[in-house]
PyMOL commands that place a pseudoatom at each C-alpha (Angstrom):
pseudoatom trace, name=CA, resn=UNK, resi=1, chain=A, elem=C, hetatm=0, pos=[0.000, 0.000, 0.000]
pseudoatom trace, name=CA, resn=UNK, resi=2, chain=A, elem=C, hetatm=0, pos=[1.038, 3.877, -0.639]
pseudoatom trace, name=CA, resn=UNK, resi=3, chain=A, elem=C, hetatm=0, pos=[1.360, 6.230, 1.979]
pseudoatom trace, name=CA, resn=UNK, resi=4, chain=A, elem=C, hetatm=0, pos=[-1.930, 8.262, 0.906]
pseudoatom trace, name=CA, resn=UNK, resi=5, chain=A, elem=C, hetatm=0, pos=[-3.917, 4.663, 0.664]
pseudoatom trace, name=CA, resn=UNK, resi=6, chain=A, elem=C, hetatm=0, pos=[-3.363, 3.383, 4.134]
pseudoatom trace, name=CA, resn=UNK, resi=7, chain=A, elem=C, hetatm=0, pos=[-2.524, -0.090, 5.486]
pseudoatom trace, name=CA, resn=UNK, resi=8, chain=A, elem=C, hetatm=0, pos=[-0.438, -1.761, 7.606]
pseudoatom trace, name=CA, resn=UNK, resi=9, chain=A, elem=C, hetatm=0, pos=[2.954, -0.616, 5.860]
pseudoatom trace, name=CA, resn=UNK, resi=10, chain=A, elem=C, hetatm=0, pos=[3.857, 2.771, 7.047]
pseudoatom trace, name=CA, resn=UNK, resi=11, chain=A, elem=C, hetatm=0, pos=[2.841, 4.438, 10.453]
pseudoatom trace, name=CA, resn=UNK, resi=12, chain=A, elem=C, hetatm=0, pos=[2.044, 7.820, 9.904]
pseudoatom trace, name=CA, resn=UNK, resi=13, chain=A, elem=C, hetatm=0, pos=[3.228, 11.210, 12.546]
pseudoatom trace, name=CA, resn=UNK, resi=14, chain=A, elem=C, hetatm=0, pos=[1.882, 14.718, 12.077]
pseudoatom trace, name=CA, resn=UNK, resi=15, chain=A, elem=C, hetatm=0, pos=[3.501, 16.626, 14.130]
pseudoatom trace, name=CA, resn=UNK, resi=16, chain=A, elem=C, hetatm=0, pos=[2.565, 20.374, 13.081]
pseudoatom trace, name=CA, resn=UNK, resi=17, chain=A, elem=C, hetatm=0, pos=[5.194, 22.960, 14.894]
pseudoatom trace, name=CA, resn=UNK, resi=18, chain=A, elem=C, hetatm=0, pos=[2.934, 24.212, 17.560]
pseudoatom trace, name=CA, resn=UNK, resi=19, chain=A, elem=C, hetatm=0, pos=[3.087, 20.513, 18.907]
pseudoatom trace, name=CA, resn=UNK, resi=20, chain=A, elem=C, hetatm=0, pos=[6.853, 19.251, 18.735]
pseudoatom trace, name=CA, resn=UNK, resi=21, chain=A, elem=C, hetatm=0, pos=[8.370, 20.445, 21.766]
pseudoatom trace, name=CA, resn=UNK, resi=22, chain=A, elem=C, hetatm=0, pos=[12.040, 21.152, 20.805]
pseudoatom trace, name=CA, resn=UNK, resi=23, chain=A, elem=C, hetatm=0, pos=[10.173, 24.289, 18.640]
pseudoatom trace, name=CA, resn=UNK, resi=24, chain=A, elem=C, hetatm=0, pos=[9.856, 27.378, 21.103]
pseudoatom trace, name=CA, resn=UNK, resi=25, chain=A, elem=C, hetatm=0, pos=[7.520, 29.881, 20.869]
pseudoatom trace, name=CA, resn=UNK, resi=26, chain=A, elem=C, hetatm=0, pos=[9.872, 32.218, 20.438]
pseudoatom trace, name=CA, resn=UNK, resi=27, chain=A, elem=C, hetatm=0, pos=[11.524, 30.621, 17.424]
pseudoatom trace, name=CA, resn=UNK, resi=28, chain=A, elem=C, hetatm=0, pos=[7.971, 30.164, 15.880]
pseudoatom trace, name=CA, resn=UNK, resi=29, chain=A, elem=C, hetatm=0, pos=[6.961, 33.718, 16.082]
pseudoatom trace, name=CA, resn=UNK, resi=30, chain=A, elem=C, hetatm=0, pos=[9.933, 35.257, 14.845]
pseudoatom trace, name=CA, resn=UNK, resi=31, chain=A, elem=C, hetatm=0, pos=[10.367, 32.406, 11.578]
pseudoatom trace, name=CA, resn=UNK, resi=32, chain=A, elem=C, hetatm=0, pos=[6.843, 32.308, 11.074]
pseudoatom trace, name=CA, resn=UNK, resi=33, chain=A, elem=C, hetatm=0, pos=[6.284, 36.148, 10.685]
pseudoatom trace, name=CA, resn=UNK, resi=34, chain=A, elem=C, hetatm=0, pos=[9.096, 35.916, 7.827]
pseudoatom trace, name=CA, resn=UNK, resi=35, chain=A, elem=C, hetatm=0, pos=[7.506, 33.454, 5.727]
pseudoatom trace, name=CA, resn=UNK, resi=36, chain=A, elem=C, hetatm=0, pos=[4.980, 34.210, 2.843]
pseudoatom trace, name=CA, resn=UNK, resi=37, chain=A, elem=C, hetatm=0, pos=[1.579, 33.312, 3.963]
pseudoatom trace, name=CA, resn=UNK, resi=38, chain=A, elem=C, hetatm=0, pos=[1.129, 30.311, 1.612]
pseudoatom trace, name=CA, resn=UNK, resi=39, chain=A, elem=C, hetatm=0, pos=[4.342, 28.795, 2.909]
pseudoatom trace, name=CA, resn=UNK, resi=40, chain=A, elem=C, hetatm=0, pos=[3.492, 28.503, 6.668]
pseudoatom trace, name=CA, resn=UNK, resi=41, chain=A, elem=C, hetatm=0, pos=[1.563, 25.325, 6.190]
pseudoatom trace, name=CA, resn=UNK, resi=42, chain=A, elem=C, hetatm=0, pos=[3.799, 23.763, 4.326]
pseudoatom trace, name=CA, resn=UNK, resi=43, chain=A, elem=C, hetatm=0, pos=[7.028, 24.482, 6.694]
pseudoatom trace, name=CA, resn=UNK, resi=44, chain=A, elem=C, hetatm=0, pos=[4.864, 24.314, 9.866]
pseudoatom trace, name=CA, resn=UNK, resi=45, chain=A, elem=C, hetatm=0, pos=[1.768, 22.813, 9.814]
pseudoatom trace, name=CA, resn=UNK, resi=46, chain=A, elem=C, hetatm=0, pos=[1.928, 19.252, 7.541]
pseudoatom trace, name=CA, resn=UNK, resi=47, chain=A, elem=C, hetatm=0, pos=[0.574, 20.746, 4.872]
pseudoatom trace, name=CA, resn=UNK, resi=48, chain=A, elem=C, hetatm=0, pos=[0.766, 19.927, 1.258]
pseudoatom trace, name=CA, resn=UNK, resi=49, chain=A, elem=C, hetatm=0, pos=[-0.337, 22.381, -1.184]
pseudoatom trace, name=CA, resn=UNK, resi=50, chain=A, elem=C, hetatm=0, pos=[0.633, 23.603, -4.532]
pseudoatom trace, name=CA, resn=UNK, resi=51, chain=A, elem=C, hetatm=0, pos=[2.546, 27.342, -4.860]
pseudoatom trace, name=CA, resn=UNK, resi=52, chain=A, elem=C, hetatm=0, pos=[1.861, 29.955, -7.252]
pseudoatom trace, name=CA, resn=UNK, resi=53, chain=A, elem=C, hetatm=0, pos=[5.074, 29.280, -9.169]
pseudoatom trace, name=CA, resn=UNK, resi=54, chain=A, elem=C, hetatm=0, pos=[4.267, 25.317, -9.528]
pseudoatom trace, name=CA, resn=UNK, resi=55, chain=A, elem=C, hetatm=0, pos=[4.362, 24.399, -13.202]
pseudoatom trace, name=CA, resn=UNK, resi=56, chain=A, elem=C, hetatm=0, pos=[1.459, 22.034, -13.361]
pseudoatom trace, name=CA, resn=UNK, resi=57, chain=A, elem=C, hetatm=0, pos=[-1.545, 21.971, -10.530]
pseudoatom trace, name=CA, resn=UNK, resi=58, chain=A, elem=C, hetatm=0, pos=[-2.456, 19.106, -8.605]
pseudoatom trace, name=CA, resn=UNK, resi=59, chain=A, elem=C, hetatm=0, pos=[-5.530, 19.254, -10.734]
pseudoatom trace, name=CA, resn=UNK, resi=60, chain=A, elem=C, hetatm=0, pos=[-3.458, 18.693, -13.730]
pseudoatom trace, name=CA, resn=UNK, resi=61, chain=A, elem=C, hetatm=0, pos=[-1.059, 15.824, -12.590]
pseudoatom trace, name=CA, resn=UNK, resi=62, chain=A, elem=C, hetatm=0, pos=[-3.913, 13.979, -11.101]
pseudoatom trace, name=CA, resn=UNK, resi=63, chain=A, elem=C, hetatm=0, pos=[-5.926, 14.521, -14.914]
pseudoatom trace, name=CA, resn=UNK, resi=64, chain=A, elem=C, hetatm=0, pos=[-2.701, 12.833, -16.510]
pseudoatom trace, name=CA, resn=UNK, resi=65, chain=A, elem=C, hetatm=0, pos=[-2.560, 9.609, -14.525]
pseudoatom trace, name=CA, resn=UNK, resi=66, chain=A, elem=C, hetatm=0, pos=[-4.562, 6.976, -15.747]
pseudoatom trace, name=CA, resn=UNK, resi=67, chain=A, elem=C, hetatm=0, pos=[-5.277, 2.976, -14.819]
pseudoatom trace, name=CA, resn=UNK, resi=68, chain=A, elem=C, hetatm=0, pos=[-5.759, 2.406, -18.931]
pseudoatom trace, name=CA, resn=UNK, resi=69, chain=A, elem=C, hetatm=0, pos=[-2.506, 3.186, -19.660]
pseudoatom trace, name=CA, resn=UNK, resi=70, chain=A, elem=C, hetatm=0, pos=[-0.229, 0.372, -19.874]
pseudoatom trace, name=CA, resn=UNK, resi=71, chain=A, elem=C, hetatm=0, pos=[3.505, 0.942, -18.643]
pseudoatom trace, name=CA, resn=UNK, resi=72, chain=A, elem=C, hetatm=0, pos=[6.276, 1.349, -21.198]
pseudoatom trace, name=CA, resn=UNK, resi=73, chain=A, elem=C, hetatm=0, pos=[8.135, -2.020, -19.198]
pseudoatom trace, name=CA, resn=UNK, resi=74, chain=A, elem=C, hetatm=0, pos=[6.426, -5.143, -17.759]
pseudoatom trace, name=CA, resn=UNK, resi=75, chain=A, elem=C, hetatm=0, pos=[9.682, -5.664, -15.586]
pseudoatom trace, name=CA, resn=UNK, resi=76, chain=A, elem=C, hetatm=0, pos=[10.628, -3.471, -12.864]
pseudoatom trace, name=CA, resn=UNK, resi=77, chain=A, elem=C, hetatm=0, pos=[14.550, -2.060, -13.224]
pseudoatom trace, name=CA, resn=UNK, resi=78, chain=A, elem=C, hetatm=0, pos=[16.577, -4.142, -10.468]
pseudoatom trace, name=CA, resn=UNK, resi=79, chain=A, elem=C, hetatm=0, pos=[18.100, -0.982, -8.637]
pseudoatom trace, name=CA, resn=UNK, resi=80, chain=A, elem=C, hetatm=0, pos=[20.187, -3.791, -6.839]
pseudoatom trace, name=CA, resn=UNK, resi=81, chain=A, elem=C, hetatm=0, pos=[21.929, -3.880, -10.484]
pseudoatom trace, name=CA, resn=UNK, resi=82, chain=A, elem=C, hetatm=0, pos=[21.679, -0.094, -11.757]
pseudoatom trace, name=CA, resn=UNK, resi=83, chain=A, elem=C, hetatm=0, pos=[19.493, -1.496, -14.133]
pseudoatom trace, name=CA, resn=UNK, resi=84, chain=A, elem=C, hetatm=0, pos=[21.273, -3.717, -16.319]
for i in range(1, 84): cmd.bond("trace and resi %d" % i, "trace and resi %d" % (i + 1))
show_as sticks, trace
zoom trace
């Protein structure tokens, strides 16, 4: 399973700024006052969302994948062997 599906595979931490202790209050108010808006989720609070400057929206990536395609290779490379 992927991280985003679930399962037994992966455990999963959020741990947003405000709760990880070794973060002070201090150090949050000054760094957080010097990021861009839009950026303080994603450095502080676990959050994943695209920026004004991304090349392709989320919208657009998701559009592009597709379970009818089938893949260009029906092996998987061995990365044991750099592919060869």
């Amino acid at each position: 399973m992927t991280w985003t599906e679930g399962g037994t595979d992966y455990f999963r931490y959020e741990v947003p700024a405000v709760e990880c202790p070794r973060i002070t209050k201090d150090f949050w108010s000054v760094n957080a006052g010097a990021l861009v808006i839009g950026s303080i989720g994603q450095e502080y609070e676990c959050q994943f969302s695209e920026t004004r400057d991304s090349v392709f929206s989320y919208e657009s990536i998701q559009n592009a994948l597709s379970d009818e395609v089938l893949p260009l290779f029906s092996d998987p490379i061995d990365e044991g062997t750099g592919g060869t």
